[in-house]
Structure formats: C-alpha cells, structure tokens
N, C-alpha and C positions, 0 to 999 in steps of 0.2 A: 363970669367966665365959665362957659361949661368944659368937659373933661377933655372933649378933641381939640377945642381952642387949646386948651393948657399943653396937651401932648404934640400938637403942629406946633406950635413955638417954642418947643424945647427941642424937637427931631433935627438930627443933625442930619445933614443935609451931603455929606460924604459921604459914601456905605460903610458899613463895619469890612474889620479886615478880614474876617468870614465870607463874606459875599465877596469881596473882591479872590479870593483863591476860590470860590466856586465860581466865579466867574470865567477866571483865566483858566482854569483846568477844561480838556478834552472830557470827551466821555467816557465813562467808568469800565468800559470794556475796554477799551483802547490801554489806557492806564494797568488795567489787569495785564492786559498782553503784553506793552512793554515791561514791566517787571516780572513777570516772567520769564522772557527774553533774557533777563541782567541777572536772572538767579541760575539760568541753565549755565550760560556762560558762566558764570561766577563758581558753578561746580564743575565745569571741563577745567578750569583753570588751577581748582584743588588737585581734582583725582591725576591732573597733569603733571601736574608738582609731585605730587607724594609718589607716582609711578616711578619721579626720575632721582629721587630721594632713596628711595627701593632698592633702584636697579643698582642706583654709585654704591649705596649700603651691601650689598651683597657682592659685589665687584672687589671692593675692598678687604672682605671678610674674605673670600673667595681667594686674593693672591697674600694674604695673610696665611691662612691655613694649608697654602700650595707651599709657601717658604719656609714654614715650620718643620712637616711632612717629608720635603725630598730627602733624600741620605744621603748625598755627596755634601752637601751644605752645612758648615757648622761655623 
C-alpha cells in the first residue's frame, strides 16, 4: 500500500469545521465593514449613556447646592 492509498482511506470525507466556517463566511471586507458598523454604534450608545449620566449628575449636584445656599431656608 503506497502512502496516498493509506491517506485516501483514512480522509474523512466531511470537511473539517474550519472549512465549513470559511465556507459559510462572506468576504473579509464585508465582515470588516460590518463590525465596524457594531463598534461605531456600540460607541454612540456609550458616549450616549455616560452624556445622560453627566447631565442627571450635575442636575442633582446643581439643586443640592441651590438648597443648601439660599438664606430663607433652614
């Protein structure tokens, strides 16, 4: 039995799961550009949050230090 005989009767005959997700995957620009997409979004949805975290934070502070401050109030 020579060597290719030996390696054809033991090839399995599925593909590895390697070749099966390069199979199913688009192309590698497409991929870049969607995740890209999911990371811009992924940062308006930070700096979205933390602006409105901010603003209640200082709002807070803001009628904190107004109640303290008046003079008729005690």
């Amino acid at each position: 039995m020579t060597m290719r005989e030996y390696e054809e009767r033991f090839r399995s005959l599925t593909p590895s799961l390697h070749q099966t997700f390069v199979a199913t995957q688009g192309p590698d620009r497409a991929r870049r550009r969607g995740r890209r997409f999911w990371v811009a979004l992924a940062l308006v949805g930070v700096m979205t949050m933390t602006c409105k975290v901010a603003l209640h934070h200082t709002q807070i502070e803001t009628s904190n230090a107004s109640q303290i401050w008046q003079p008729g109030i005690r």
